[in-house]
HTML snippet that shows the backbone in 3Dmol.js (N, CA, C, O; Angstrom):
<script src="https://3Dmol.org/build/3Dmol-min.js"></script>
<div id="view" style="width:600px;height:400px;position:relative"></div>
<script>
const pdb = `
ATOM      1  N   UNK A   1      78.825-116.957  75.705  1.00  0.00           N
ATOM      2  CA  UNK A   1      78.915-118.388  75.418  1.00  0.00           C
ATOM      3  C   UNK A   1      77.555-118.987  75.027  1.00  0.00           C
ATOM      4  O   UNK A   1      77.517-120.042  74.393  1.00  0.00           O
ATOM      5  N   UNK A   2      76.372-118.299  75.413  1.00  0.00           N
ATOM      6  CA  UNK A   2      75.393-118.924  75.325  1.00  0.00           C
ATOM      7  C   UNK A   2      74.706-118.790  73.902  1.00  0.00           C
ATOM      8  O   UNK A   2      74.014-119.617  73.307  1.00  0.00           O
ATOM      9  N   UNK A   3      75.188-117.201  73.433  1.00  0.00           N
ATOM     10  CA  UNK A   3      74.903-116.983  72.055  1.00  0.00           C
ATOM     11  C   UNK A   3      75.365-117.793  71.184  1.00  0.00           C
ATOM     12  O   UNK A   3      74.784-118.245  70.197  1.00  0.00           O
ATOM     13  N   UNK A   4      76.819-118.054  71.683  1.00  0.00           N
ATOM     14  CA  UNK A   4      77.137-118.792  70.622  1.00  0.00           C
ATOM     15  C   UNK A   4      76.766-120.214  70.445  1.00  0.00           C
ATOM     16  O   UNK A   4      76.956-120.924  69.457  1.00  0.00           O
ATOM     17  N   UNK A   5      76.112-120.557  71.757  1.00  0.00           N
ATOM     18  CA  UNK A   5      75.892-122.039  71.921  1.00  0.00           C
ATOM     19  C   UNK A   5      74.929-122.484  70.496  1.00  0.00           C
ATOM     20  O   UNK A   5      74.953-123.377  69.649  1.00  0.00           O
ATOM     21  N   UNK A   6      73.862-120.943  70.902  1.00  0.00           N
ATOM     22  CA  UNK A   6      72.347-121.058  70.033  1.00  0.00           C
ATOM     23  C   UNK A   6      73.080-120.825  68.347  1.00  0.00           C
ATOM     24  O   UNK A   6      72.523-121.381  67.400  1.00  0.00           O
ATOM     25  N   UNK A   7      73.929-120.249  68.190  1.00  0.00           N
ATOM     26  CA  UNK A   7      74.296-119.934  66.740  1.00  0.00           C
ATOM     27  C   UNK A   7      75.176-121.274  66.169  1.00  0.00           C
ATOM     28  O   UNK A   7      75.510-121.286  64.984  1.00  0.00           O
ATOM     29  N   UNK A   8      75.480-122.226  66.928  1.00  0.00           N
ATOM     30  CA  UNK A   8      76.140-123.261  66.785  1.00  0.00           C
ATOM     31  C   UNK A   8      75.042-124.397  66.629  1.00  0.00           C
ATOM     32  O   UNK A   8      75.516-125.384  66.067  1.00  0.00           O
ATOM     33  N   UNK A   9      73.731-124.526  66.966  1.00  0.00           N
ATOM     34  CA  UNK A   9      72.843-125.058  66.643  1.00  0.00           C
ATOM     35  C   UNK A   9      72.101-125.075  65.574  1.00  0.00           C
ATOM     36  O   UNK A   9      71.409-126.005  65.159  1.00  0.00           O
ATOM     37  N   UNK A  10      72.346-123.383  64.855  1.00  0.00           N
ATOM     38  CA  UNK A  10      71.835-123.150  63.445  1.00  0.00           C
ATOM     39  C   UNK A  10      70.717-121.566  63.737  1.00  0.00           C
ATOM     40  O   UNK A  10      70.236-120.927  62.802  1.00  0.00           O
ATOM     41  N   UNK A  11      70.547-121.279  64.951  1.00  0.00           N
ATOM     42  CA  UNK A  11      69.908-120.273  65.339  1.00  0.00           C
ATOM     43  C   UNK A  11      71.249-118.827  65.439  1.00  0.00           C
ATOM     44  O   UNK A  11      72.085-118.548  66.299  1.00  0.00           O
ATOM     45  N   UNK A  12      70.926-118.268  64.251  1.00  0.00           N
ATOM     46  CA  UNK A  12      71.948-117.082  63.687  1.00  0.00           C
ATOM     47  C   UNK A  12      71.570-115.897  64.336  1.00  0.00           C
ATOM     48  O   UNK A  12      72.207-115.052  64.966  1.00  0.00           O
ATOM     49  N   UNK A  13      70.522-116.013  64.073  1.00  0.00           N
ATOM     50  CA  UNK A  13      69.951-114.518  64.325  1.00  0.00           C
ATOM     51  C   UNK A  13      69.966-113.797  65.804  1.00  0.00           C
ATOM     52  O   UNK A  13      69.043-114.107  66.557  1.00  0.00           O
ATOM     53  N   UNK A  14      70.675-113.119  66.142  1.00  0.00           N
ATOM     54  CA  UNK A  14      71.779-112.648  67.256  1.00  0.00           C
ATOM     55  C   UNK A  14      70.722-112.229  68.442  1.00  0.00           C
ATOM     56  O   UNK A  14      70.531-112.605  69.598  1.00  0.00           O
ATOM     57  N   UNK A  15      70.036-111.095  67.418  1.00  0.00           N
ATOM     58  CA  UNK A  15      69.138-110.484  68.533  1.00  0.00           C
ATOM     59  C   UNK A  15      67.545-111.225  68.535  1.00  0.00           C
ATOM     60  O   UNK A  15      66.571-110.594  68.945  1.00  0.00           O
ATOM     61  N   UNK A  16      67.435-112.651  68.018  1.00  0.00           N
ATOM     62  CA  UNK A  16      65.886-113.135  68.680  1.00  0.00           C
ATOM     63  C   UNK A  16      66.955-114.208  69.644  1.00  0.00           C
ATOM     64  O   UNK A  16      66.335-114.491  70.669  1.00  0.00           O
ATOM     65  N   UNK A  17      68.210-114.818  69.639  1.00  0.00           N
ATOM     66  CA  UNK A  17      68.577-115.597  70.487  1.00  0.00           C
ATOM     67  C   UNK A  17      68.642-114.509  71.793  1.00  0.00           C
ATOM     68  O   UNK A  17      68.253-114.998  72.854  1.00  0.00           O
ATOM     69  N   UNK A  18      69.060-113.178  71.841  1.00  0.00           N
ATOM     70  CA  UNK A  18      69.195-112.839  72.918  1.00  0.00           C
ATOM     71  C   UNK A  18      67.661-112.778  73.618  1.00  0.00           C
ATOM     72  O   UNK A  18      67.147-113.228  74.643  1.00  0.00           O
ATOM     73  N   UNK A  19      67.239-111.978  72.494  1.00  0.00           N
ATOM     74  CA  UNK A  19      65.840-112.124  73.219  1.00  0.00           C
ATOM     75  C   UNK A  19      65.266-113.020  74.175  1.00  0.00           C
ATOM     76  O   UNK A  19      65.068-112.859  75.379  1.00  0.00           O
ATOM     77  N   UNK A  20      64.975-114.242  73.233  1.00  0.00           N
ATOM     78  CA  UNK A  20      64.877-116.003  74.166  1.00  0.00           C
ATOM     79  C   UNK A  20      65.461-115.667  75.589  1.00  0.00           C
ATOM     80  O   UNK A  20      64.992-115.482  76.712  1.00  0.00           O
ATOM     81  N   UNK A  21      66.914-115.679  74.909  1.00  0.00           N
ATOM     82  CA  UNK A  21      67.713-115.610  76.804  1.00  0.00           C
ATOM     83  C   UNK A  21      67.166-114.873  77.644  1.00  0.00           C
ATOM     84  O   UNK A  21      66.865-115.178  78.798  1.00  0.00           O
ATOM     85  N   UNK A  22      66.977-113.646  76.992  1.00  0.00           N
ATOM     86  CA  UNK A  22      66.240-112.898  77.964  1.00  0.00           C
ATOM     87  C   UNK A  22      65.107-112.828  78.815  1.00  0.00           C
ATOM     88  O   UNK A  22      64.978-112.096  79.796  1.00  0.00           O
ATOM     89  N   UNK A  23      64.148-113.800  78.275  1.00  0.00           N
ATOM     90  CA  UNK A  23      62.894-113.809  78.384  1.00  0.00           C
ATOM     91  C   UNK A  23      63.167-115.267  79.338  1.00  0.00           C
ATOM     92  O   UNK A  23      62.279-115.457  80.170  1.00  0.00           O
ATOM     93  N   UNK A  24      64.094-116.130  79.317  1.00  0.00           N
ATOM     94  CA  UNK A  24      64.408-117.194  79.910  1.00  0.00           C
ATOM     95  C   UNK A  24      65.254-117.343  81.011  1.00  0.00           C
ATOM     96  O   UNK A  24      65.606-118.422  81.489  1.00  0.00           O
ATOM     97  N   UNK A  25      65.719-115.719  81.582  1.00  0.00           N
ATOM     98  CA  UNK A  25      66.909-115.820  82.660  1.00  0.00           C
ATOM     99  C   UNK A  25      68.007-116.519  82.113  1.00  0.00           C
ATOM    100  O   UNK A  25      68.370-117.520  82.730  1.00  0.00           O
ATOM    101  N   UNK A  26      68.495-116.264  81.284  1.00  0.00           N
ATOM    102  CA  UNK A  26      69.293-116.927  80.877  1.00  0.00           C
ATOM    103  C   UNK A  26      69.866-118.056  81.023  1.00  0.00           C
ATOM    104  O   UNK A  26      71.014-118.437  81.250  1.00  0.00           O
ATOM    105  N   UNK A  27      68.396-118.746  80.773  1.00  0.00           N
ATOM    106  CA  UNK A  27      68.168-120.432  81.052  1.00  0.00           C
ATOM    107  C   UNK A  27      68.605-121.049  78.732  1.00  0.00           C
ATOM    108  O   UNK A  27      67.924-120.562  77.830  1.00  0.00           O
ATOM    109  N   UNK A  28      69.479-121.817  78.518  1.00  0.00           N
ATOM    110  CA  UNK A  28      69.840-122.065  77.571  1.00  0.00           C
ATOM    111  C   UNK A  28      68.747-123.080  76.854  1.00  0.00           C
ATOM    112  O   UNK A  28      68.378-122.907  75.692  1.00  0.00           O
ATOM    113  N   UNK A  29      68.372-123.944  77.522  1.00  0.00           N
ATOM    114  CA  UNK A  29      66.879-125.025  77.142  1.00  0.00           C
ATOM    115  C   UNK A  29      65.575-124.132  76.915  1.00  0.00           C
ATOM    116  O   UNK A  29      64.796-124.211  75.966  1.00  0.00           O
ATOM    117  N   UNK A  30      65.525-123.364  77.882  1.00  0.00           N
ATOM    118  CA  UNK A  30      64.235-121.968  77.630  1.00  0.00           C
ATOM    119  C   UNK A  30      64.526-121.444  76.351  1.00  0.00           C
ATOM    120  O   UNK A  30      63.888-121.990  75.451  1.00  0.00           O
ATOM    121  N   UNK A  31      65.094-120.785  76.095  1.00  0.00           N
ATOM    122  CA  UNK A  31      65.730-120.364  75.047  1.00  0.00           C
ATOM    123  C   UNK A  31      65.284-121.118  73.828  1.00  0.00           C
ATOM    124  O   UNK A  31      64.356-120.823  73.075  1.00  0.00           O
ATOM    125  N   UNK A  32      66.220-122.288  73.752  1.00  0.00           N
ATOM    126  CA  UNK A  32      65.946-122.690  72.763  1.00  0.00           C
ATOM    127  C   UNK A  32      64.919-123.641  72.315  1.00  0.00           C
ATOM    128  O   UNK A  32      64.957-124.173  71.206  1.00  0.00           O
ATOM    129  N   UNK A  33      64.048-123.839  73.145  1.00  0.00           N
ATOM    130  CA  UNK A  33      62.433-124.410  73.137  1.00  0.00           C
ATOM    131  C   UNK A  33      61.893-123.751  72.835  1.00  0.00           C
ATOM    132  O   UNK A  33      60.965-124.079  72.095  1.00  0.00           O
ATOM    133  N   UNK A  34      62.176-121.612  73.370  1.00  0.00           N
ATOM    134  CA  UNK A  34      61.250-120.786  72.671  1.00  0.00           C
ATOM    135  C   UNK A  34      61.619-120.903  70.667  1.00  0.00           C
ATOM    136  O   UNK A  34      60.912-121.249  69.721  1.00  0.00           O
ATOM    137  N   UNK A  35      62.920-120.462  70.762  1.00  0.00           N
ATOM    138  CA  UNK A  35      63.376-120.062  69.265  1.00  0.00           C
ATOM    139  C   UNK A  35      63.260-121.186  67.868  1.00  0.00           C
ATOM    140  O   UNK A  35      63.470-120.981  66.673  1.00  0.00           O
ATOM    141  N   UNK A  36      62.836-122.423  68.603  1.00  0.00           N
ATOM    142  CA  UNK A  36      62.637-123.984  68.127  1.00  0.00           C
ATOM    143  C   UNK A  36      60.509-123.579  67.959  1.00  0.00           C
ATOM    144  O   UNK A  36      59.906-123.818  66.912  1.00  0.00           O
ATOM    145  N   UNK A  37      60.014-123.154  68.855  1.00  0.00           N
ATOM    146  CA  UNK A  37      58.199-123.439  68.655  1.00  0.00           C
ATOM    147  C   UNK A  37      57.779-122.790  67.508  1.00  0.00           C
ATOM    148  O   UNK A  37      56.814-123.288  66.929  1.00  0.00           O
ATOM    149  N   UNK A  38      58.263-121.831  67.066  1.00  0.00           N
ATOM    150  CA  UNK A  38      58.075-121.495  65.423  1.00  0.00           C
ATOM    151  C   UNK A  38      58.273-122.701  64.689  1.00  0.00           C
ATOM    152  O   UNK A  38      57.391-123.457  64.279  1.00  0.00           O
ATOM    153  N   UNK A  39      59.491-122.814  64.562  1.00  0.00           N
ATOM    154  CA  UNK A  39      60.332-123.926  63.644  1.00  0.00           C
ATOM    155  C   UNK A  39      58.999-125.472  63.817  1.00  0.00           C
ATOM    156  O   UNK A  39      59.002-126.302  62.908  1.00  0.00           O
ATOM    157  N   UNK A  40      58.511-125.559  64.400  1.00  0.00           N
ATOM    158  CA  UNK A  40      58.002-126.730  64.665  1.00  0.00           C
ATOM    159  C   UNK A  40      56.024-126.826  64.370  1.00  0.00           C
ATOM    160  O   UNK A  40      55.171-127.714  64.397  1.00  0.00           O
ATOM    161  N   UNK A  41      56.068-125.271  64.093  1.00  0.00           N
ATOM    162  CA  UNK A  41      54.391-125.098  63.669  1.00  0.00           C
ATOM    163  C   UNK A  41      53.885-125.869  62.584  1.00  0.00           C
ATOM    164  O   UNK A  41      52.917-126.603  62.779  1.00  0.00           O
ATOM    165  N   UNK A  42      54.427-125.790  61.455  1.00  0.00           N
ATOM    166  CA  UNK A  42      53.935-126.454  60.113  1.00  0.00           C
ATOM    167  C   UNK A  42      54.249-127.804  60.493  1.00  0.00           C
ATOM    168  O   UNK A  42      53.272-128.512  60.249  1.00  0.00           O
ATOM    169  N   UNK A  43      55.557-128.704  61.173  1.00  0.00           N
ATOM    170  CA  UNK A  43      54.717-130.130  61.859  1.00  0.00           C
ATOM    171  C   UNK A  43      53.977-130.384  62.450  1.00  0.00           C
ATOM    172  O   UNK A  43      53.469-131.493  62.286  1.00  0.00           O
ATOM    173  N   UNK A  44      53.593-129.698  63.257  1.00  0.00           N
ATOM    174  CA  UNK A  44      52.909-129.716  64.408  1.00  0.00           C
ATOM    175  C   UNK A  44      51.301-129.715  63.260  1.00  0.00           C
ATOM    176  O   UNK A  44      50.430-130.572  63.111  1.00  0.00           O
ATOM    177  N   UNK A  45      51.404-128.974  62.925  1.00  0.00           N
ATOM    178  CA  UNK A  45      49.786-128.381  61.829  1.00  0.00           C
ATOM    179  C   UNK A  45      49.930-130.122  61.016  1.00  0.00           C
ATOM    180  O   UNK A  45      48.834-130.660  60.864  1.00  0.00           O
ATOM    181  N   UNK A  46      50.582-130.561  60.758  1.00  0.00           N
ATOM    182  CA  UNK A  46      50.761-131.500  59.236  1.00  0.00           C
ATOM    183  C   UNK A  46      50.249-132.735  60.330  1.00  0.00           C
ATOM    184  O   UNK A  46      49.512-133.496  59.703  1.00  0.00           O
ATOM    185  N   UNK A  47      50.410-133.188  61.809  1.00  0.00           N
ATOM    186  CA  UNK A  47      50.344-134.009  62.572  1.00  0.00           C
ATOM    187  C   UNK A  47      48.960-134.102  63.027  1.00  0.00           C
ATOM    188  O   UNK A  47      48.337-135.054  63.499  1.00  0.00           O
ATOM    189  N   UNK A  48      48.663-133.052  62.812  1.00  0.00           N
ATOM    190  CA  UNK A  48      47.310-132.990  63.320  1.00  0.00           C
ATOM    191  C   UNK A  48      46.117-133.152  62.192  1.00  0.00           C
ATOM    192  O   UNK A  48      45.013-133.467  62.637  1.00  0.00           O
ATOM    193  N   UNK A  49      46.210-133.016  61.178  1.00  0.00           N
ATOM    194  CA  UNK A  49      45.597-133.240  59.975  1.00  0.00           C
ATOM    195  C   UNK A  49      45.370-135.122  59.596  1.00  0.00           C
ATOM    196  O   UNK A  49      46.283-135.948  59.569  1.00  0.00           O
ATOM    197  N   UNK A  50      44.200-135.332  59.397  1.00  0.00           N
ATOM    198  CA  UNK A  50      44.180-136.633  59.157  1.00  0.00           C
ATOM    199  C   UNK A  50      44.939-137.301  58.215  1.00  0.00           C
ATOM    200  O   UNK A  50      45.340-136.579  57.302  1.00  0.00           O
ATOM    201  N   UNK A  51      45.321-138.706  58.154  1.00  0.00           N
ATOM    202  CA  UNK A  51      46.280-138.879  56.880  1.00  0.00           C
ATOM    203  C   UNK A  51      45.238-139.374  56.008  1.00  0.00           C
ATOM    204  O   UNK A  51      44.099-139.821  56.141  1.00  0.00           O
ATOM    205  N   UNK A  52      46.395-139.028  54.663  1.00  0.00           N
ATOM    206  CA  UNK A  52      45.534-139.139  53.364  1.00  0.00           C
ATOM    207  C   UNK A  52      45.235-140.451  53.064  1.00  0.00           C
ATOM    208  O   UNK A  52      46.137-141.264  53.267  1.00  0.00           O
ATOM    209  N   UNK A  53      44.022-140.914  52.563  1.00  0.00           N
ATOM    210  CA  UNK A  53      43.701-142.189  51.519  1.00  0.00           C
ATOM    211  C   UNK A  53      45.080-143.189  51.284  1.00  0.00           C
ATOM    212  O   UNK A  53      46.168-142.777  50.883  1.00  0.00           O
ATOM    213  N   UNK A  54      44.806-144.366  51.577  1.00  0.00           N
ATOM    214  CA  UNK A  54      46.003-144.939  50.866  1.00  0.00           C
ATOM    215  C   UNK A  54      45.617-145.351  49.429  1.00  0.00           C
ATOM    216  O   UNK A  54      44.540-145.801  49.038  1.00  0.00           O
ATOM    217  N   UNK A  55      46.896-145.059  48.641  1.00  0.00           N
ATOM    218  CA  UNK A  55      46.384-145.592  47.213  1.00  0.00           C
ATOM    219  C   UNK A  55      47.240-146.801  47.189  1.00  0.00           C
ATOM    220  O   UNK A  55      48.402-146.744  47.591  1.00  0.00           O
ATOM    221  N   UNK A  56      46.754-147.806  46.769  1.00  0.00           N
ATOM    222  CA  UNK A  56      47.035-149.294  46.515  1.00  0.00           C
ATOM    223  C   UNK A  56      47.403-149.429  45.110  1.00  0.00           C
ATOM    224  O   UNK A  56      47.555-150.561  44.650  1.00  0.00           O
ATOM    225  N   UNK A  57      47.547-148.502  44.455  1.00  0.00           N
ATOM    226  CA  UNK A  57      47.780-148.430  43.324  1.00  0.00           C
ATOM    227  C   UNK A  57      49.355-147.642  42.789  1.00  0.00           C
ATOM    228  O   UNK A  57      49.769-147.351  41.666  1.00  0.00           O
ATOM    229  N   UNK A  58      49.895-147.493  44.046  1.00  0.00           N
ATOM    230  CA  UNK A  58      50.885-146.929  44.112  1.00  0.00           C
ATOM    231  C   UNK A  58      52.283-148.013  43.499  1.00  0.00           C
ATOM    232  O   UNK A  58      52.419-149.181  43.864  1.00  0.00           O
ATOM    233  N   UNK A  59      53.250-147.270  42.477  1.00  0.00           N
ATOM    234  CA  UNK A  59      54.119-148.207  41.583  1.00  0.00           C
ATOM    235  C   UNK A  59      55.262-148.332  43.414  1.00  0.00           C
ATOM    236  O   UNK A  59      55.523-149.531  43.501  1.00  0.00           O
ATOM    237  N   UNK A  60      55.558-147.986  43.996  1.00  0.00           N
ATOM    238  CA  UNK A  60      56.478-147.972  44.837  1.00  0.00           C
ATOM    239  C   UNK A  60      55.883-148.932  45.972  1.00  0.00           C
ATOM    240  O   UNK A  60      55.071-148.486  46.783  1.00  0.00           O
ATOM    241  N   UNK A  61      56.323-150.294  46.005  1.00  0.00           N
ATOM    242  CA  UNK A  61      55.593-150.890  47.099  1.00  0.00           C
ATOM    243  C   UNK A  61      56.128-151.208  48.340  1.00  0.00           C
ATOM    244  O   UNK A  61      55.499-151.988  49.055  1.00  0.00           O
ATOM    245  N   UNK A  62      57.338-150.668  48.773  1.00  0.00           N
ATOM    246  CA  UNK A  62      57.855-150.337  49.688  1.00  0.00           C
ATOM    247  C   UNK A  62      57.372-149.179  50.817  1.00  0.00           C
ATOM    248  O   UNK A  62      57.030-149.224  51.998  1.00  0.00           O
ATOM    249  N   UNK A  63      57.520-148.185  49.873  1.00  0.00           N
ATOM    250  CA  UNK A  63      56.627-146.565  50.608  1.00  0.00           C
ATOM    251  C   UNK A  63      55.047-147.099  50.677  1.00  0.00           C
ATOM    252  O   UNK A  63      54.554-146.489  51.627  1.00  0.00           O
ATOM    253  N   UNK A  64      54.273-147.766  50.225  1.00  0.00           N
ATOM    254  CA  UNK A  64      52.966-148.777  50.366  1.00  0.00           C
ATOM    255  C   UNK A  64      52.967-149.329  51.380  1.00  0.00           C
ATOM    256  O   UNK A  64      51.948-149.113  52.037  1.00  0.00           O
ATOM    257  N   UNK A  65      53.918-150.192  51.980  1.00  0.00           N
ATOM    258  CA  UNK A  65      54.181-151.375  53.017  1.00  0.00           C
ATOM    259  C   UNK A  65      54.544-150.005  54.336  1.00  0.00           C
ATOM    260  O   UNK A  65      53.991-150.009  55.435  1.00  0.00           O
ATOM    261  N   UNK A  66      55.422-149.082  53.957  1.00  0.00           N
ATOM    262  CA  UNK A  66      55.975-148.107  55.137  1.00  0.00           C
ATOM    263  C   UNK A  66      54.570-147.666  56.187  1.00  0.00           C
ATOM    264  O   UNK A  66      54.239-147.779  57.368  1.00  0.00           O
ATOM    265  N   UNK A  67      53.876-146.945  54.532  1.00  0.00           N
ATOM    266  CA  UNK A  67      52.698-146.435  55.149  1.00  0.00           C
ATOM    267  C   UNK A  67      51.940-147.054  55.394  1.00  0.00           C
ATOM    268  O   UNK A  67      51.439-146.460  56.348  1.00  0.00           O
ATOM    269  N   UNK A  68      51.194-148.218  55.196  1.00  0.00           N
ATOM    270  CA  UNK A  68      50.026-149.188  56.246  1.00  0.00           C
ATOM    271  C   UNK A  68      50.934-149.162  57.430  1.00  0.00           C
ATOM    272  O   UNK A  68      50.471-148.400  58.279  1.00  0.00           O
ATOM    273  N   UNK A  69      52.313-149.842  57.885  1.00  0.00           N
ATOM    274  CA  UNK A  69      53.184-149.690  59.427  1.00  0.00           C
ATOM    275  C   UNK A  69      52.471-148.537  59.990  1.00  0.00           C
ATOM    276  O   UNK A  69      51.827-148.713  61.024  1.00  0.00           O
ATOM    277  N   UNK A  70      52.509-147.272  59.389  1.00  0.00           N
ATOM    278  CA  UNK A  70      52.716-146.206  60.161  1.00  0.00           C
ATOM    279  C   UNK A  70      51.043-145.547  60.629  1.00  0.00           C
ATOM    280  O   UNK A  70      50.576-144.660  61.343  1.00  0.00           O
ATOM    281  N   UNK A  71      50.588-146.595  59.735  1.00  0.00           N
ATOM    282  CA  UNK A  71      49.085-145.558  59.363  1.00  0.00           C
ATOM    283  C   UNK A  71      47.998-146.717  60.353  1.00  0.00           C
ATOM    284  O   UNK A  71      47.183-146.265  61.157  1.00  0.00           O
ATOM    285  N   UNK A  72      48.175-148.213  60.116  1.00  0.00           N
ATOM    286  CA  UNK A  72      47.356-148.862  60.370  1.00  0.00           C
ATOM    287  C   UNK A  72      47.866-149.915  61.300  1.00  0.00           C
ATOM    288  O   UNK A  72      49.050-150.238  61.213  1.00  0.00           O
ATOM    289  N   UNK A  73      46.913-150.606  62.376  1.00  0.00           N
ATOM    290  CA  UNK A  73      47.679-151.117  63.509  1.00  0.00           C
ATOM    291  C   UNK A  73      47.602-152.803  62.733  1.00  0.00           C
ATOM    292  O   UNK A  73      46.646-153.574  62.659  1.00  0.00           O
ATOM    293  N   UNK A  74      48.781-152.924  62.316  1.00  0.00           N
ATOM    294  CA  UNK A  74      49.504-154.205  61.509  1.00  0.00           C
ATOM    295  C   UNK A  74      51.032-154.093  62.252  1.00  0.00           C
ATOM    296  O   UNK A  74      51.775-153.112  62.295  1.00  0.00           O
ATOM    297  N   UNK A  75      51.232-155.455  62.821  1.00  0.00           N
ATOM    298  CA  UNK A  75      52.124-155.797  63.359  1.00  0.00           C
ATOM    299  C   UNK A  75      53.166-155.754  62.931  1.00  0.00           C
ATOM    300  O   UNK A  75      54.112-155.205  63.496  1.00  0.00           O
ATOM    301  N   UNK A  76      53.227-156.486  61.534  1.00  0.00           N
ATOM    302  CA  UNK A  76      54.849-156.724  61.060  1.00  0.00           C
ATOM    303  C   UNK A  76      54.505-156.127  59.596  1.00  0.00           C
ATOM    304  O   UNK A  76      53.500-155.686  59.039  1.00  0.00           O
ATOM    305  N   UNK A  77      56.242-156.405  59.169  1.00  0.00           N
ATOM    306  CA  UNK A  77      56.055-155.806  57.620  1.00  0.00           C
ATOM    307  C   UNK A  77      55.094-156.995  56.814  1.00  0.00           C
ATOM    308  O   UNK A  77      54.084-156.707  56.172  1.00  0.00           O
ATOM    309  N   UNK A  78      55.506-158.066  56.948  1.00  0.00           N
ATOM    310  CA  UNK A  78      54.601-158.927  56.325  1.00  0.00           C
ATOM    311  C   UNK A  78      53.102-159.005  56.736  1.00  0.00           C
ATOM    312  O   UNK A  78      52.643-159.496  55.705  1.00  0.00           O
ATOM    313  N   UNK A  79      52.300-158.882  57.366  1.00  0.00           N
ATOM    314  CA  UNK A  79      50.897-158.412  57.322  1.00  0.00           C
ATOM    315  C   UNK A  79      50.949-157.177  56.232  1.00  0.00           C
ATOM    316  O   UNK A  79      50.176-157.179  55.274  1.00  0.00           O
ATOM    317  N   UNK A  80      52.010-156.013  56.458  1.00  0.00           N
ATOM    318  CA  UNK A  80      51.825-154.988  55.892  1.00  0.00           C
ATOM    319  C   UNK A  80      51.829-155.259  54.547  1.00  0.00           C
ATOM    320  O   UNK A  80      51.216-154.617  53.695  1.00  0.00           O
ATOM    321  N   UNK A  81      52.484-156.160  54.377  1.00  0.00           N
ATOM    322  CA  UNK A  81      53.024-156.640  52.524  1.00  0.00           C
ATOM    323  C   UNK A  81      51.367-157.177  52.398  1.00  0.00           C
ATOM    324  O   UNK A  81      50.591-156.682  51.581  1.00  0.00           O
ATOM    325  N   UNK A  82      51.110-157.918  53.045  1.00  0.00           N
ATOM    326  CA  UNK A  82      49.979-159.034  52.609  1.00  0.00           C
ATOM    327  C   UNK A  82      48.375-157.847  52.414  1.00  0.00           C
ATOM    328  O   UNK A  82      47.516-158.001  51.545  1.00  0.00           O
ATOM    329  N   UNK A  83      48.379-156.783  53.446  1.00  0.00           N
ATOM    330  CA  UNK A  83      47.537-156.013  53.193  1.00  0.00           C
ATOM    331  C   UNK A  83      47.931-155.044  51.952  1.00  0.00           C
ATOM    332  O   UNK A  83      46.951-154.336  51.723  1.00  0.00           O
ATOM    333  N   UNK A  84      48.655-154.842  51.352  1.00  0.00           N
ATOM    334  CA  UNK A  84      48.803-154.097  50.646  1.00  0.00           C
ATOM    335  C   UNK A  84      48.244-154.888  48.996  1.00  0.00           C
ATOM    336  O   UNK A  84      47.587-154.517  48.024  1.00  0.00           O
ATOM    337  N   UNK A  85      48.970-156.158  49.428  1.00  0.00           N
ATOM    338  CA  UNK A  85      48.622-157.157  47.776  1.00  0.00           C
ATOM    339  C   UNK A  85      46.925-157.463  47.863  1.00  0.00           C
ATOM    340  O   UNK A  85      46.357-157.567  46.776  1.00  0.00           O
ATOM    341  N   UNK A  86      46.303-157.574  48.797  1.00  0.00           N
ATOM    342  CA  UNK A  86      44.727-157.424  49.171  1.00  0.00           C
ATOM    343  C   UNK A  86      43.886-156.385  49.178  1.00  0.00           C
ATOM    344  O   UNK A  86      42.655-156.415  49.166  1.00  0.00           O
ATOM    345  N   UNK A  87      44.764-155.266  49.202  1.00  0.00           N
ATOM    346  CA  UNK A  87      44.209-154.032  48.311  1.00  0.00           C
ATOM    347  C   UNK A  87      44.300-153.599  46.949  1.00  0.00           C
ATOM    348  O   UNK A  87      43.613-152.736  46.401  1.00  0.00           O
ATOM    349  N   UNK A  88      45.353-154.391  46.394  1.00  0.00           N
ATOM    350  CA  UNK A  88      45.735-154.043  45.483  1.00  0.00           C
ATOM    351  C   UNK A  88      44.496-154.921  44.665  1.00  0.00           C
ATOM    352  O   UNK A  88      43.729-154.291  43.937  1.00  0.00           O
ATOM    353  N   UNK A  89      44.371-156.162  44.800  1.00  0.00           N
ATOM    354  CA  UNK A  89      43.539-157.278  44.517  1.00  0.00           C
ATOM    355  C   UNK A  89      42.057-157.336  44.395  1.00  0.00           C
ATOM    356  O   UNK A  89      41.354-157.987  43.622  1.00  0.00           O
ATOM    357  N   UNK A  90      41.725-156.423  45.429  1.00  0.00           N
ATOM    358  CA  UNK A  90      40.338-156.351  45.490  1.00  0.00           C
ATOM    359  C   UNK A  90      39.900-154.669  44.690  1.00  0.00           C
ATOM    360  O   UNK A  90      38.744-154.312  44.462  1.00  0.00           O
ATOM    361  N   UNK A  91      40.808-154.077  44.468  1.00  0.00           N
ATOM    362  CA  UNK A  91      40.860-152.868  44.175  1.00  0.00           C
ATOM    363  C   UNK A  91      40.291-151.687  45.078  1.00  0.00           C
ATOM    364  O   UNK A  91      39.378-150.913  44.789  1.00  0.00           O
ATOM    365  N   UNK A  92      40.957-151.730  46.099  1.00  0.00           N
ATOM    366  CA  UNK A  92      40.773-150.448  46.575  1.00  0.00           C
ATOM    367  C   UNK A  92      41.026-149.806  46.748  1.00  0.00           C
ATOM    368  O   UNK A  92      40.269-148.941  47.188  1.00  0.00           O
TER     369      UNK A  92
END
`;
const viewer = $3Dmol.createViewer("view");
viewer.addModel(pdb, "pdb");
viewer.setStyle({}, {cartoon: {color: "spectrum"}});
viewer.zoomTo();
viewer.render();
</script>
C-alpha cells in the first residue's frame, strides 16, 4: 500500500520508493521527504542565488509591479505601481 501510495504521488520508480521505505522503517513521510530532496535541489540552488537587476524597462508592467512585491519591502501594489513609474522616469 505504501508503494503505491508513493507511485500515486508521481514517484514511479519502484525500487528507489522501496529503498526510501527502507531506509525509513517504513515510515511513509520519511520516505517521501527522502525521494522529494533531489526533486527540490535546483530550487533550493535558484533561492539562494541573489535576484536579478530589475529592469524598468520591461514592456510587461504587471510582472514589473509582481516583482518589486516580491523583491522589495513595498507594502501594497500601488507603492509597487508608483515605484515602478519612478524607475521607469528617472531611468533606471
Amino acid at each position: 500500500p505504501q508503494l503505491r501510495a508513493l507511485a500515486a504521488l508521481g514517484f514511479g520508480q519502484r525500487q528507489a520508493c522501496a529503498r526510501a521505505l527502507h531506509d525509513n522503517g517504513g515510515d511513509l513521510w520519511g520516505a517521501l521527504r527522502d525521494l522529494q530532496r533531489p526533486l527540490l535541489g535546483p530550487f533550493l540552488r535558484r533561492l539562494q542565488q541573489p535576484p536579478a537587476p530589475l529592469d524598468f524597462e520591461c514592456p510587461d508592467q504587471q510582472a514589473l509591479v509582481r516583482r518589486i512585491l516580491a523583491t522589495l519591502d513595498v507594502a501594497s501594489w500601488g507603492r509597487a505601481s508608483l515605484v515602478a513609474s519612478l524607475g521607469r522616469e528617472l531611468g533606471l
